[in-house]
OpenMM code with the backbone's topology and positions (N, CA, C; nanometers):
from openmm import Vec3, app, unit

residues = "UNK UNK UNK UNK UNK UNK UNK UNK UNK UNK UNK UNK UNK UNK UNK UNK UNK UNK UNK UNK UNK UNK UNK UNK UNK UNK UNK UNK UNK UNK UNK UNK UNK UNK UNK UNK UNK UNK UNK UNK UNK UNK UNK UNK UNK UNK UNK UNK UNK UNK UNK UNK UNK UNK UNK UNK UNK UNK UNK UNK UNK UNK UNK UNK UNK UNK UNK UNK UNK UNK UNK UNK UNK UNK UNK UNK UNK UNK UNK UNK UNK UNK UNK UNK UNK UNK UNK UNK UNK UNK UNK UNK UNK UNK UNK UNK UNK UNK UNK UNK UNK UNK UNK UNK UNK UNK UNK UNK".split()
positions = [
    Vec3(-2.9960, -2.3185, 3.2994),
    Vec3(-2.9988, -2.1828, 3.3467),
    Vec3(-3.1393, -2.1533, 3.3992),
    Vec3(-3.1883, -2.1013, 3.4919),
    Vec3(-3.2859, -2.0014, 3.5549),
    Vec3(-3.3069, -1.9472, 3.5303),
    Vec3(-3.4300, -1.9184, 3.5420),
    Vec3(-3.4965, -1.7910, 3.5131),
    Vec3(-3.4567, -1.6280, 3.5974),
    Vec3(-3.3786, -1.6316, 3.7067),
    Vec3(-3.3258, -1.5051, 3.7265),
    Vec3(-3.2399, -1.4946, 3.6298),
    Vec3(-3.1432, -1.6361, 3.6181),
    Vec3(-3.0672, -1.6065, 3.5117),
    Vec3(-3.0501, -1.5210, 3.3519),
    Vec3(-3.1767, -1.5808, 3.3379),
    Vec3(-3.2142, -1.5353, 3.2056),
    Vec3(-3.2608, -1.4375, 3.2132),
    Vec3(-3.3135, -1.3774, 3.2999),
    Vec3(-3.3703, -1.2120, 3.3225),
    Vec3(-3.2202, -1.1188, 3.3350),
    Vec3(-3.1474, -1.1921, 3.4523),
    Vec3(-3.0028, -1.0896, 3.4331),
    Vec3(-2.9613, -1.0492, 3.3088),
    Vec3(-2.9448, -1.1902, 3.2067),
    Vec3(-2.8774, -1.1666, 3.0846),
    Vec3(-3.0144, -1.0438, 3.0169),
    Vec3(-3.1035, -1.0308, 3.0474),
    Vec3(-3.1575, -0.9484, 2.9147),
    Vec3(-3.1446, -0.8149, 3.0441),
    Vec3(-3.1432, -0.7715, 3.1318),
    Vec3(-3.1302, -0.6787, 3.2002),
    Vec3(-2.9991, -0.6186, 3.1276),
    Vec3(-2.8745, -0.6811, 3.1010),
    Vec3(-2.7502, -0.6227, 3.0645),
    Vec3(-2.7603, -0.6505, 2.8882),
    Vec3(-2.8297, -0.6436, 2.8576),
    Vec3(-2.8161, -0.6902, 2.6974),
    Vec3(-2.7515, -0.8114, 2.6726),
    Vec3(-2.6840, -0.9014, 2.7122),
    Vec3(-2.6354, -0.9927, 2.6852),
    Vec3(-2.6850, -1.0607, 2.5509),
    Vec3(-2.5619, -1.0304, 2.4528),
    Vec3(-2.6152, -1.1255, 2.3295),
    Vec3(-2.6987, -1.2231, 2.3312),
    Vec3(-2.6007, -1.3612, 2.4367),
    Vec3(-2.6574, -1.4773, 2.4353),
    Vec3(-2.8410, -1.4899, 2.4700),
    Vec3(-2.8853, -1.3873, 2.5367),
    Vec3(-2.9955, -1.3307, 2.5574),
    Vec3(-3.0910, -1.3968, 2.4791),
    Vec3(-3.0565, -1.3795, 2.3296),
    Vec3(-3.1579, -1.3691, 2.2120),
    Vec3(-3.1426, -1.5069, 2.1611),
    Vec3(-3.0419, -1.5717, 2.2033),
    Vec3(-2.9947, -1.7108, 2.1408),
    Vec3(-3.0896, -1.8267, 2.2516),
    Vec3(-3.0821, -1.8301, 2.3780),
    Vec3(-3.1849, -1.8084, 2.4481),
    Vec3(-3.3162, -1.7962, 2.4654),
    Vec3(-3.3608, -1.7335, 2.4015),
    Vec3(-3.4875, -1.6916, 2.3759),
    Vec3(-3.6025, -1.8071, 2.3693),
    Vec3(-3.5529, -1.8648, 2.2468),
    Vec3(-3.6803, -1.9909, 2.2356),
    Vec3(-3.6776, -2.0688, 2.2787),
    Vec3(-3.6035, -2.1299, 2.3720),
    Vec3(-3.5693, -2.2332, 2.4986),
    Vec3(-3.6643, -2.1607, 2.6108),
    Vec3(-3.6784, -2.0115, 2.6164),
    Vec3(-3.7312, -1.9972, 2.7610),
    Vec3(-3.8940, -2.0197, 2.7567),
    Vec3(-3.9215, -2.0163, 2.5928),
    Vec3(-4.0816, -2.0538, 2.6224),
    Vec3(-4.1091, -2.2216, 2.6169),
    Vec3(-4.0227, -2.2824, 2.5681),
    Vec3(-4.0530, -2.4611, 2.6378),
    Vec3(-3.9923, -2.4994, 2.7270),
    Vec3(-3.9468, -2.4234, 2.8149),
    Vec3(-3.9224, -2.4379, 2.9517),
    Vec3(-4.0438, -2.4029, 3.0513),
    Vec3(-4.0995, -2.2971, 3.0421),
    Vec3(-4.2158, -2.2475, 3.1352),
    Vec3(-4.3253, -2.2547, 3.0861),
    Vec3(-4.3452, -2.2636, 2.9555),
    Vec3(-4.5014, -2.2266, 2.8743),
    Vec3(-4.5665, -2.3473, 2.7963),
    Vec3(-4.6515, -2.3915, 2.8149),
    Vec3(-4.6908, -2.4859, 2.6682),
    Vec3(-4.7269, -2.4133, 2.5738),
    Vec3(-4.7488, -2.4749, 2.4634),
    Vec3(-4.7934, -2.3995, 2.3022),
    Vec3(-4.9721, -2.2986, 2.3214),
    Vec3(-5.0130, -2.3962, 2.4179),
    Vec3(-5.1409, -2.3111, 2.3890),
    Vec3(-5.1137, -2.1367, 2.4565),
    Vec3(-5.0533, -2.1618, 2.5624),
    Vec3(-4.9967, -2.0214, 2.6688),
    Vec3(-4.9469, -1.9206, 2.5344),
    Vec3(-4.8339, -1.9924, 2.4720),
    Vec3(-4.7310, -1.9091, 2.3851),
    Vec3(-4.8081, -1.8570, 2.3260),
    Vec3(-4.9189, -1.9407, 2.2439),
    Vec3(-4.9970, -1.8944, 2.1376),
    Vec3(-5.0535, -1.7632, 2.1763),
    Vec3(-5.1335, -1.7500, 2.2611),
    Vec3(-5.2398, -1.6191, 2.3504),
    Vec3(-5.1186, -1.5738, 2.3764),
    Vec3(-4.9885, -1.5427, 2.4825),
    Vec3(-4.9028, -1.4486, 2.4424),
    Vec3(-4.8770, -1.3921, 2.3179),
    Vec3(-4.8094, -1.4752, 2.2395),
    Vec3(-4.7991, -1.4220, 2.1090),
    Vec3(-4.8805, -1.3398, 2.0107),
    Vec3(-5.0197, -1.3762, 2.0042),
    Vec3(-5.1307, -1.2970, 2.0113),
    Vec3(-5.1231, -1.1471, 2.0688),
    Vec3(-5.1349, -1.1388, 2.2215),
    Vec3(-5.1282, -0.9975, 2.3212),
    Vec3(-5.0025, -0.9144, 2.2138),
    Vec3(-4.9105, -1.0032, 2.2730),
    Vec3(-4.7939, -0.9067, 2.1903),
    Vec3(-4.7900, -0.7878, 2.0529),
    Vec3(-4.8488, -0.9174, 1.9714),
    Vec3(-4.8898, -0.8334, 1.8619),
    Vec3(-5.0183, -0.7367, 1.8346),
    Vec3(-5.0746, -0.7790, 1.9068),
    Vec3(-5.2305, -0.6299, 1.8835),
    Vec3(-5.1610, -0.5695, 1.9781),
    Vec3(-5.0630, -0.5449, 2.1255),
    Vec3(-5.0196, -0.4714, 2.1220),
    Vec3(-4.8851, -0.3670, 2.1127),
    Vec3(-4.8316, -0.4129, 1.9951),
    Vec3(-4.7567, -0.3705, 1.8769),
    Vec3(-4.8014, -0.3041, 1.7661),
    Vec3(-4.9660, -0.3606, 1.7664),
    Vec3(-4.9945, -0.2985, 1.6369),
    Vec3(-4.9547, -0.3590, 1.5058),
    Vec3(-4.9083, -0.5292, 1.5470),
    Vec3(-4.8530, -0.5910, 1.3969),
    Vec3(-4.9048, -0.5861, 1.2898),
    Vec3(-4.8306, -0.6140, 1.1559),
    Vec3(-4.8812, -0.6019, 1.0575),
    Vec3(-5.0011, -0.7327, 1.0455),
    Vec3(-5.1065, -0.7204, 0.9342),
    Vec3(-5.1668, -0.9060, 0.8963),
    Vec3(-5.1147, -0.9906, 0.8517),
    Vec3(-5.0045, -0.9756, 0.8091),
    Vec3(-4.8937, -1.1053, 0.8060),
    Vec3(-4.8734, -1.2085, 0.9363),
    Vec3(-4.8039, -1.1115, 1.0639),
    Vec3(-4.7404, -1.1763, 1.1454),
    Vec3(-4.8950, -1.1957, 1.2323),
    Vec3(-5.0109, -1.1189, 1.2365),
    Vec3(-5.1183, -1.1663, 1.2927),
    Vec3(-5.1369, -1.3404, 1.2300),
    Vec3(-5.1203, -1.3232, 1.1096),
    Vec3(-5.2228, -1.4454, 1.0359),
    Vec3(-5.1054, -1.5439, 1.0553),
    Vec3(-5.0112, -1.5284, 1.0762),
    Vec3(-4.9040, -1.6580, 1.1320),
    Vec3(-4.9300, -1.7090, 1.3145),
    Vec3(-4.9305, -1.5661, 1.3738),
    Vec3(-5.0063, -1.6181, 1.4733),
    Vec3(-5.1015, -1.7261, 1.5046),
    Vec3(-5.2260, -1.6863, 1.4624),
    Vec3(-5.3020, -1.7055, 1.4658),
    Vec3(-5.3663, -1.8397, 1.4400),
    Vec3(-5.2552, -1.9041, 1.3191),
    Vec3(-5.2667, -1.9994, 1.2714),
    Vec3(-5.1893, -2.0918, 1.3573),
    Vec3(-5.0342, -2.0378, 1.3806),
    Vec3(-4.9857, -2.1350, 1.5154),
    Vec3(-5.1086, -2.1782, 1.6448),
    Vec3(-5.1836, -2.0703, 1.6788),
    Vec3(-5.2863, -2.0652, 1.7767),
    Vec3(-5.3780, -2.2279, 1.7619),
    Vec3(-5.4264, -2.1440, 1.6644),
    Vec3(-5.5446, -2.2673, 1.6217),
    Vec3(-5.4850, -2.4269, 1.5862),
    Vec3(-5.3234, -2.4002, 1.5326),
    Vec3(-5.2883, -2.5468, 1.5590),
    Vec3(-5.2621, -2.6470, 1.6994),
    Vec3(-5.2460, -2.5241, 1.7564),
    Vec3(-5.1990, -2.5645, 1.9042),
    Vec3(-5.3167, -2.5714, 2.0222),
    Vec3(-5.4378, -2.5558, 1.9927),
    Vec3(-5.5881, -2.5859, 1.9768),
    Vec3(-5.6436, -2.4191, 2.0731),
    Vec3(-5.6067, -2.3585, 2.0420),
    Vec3(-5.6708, -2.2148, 2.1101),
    Vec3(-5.8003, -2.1975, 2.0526),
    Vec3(-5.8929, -2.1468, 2.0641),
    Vec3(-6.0132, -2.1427, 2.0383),
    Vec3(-6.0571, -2.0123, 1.9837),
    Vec3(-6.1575, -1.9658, 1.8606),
    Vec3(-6.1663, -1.8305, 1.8656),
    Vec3(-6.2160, -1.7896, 2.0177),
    Vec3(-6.3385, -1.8336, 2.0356),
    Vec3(-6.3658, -1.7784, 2.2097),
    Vec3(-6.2254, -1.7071, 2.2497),
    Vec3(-6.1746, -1.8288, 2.2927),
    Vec3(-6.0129, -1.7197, 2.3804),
    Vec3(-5.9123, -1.6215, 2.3101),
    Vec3(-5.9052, -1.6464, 2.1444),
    Vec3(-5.8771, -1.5327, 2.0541),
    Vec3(-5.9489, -1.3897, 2.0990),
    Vec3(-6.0786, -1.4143, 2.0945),
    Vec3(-6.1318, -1.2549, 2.1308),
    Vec3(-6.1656, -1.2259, 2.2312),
    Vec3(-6.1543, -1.3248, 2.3968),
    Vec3(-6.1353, -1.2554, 2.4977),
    Vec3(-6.0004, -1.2137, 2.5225),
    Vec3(-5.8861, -1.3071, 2.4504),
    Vec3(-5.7416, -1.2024, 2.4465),
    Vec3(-5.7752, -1.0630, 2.3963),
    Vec3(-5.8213, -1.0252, 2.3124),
    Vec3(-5.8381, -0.9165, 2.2320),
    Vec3(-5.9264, -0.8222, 2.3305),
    Vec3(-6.0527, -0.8277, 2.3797),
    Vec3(-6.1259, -0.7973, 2.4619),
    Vec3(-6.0609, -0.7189, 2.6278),
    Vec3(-5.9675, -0.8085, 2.6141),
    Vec3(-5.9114, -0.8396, 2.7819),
    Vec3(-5.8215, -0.7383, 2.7925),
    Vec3(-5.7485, -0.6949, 2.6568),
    Vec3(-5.6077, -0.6441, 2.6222),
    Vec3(-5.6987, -0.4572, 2.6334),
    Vec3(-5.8359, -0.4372, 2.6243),
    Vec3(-5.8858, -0.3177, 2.5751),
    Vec3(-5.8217, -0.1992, 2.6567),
    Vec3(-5.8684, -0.2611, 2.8148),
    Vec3(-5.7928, -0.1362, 2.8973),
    Vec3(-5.6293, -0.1524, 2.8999),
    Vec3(-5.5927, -0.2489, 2.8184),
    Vec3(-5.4389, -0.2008, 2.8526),
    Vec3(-5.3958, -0.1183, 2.7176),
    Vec3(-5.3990, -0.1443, 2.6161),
    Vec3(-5.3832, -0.1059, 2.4814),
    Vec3(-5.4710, 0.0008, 2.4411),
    Vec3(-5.6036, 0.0464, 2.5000),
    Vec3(-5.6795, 0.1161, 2.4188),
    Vec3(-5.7773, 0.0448, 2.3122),
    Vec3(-5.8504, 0.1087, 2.3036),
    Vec3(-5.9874, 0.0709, 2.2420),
    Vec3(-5.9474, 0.0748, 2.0764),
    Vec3(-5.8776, 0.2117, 2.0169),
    Vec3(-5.8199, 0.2339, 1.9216),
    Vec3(-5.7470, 0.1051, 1.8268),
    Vec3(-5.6234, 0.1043, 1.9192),
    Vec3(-5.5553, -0.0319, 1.9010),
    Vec3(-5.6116, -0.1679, 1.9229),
    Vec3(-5.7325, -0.2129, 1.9566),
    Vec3(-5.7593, -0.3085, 2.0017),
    Vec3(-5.8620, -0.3039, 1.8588),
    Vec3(-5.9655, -0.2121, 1.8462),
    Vec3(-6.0450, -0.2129, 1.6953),
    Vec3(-5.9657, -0.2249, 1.5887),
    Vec3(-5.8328, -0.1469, 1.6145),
    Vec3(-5.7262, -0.2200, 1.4592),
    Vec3(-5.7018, -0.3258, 1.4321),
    Vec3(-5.6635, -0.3927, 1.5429),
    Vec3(-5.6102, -0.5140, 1.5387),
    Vec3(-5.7642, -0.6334, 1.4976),
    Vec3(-5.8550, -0.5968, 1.5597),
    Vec3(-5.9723, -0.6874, 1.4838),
    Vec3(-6.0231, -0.7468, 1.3516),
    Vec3(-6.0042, -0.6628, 1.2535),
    Vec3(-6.0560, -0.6955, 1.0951),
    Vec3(-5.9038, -0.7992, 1.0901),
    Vec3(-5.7569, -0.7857, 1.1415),
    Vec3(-5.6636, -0.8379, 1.1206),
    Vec3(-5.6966, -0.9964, 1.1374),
    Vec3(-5.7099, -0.9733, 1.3011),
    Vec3(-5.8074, -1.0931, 1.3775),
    Vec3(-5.8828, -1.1601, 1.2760),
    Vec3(-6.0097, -1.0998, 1.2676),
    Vec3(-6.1324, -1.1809, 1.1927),
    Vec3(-6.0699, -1.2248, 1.0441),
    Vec3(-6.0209, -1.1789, 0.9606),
    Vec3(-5.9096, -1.2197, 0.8482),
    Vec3(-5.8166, -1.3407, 0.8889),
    Vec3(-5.7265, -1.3129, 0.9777),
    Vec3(-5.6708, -1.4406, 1.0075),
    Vec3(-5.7348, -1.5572, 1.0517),
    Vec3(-5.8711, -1.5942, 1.0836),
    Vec3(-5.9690, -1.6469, 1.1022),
    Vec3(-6.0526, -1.7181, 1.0150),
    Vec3(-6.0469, -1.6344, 0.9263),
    Vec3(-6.1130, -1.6589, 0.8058),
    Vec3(-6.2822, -1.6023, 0.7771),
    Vec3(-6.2811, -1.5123, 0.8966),
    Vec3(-6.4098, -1.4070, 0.8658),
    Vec3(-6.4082, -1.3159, 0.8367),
    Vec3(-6.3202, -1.2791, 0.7737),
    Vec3(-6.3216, -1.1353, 0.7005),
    Vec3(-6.3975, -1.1181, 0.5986),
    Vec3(-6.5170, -1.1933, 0.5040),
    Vec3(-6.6232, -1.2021, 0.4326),
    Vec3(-6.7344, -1.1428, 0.5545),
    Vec3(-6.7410, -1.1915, 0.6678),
    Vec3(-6.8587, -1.2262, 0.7247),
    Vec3(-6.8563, -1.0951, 0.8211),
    Vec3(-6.7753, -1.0189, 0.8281),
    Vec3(-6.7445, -0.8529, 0.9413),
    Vec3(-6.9053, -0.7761, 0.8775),
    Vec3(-6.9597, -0.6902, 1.0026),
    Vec3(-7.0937, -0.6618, 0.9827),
    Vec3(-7.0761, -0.5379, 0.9253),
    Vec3(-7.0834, -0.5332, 0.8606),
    Vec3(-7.1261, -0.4102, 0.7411),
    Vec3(-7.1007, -0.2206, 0.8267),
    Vec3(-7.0544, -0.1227, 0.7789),
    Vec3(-7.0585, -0.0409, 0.9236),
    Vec3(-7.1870, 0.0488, 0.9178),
    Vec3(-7.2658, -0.0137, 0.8063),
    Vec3(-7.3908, 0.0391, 0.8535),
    Vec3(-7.4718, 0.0001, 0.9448),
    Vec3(-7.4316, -0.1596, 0.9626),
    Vec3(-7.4801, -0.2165, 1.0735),
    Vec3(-7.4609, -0.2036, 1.2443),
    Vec3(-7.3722, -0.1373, 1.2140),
    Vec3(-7.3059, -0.1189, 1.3820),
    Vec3(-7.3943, 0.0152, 1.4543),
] * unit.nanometer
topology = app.Topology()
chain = topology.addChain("A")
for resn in residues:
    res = topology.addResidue(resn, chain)
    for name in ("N", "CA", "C"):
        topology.addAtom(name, app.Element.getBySymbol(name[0]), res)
């Protein structure tokens, strides 16, 4: 199936739609792409630190780099807001494993 294809089916709801789904990202995407999507998605959703820190960890297995972790985050500012983009950070730096090392907010 195609990719118009697969856009028709989610245009009409089509169940099969969702069954679908994870075929259409190893068809067009490699793991590192998915990863930084998957990422965007969720800071802008606003996910909980659960599904960040699963992210995140797929990311880094699939060799994403912090660098490109926080220019996703960075990049996302004017689309999401500054608000949402500072929430999603301590999530970030936690799933990372710097959430010891965040600068103090007297420091800022």
């Amino acid at each position: 199936m195609d990719a118009v294809d697969r856009l028709r089916r989610l245009c009409v709801d089509n169940p099969a739609a969702a069954d679908d789904a994870e075929d259409g990202w190893s068809d067009a995407l490699d793991a590192h792409t998915i990863s930084l999507v998957r990422i965007s998605a969720l800071i802008a959703a606003d996910a909980p630190a659960a599904s960040m820190r699963s992210a995140i960890d797929g990311a880094v297995t699939a060799g994403v780099t912090v660098s490109e972790i926080v220019a996703v985050l960075e990049g996302l500012i004017s689309d999401v807001g500054p608000p949402r983009a500072v929430a999603a950070a301590p999530r970030i730096a936690a799933a990372l494993g710097y959430d010891d090392d965040l600068v103090a907010d007297s420091e800022i």
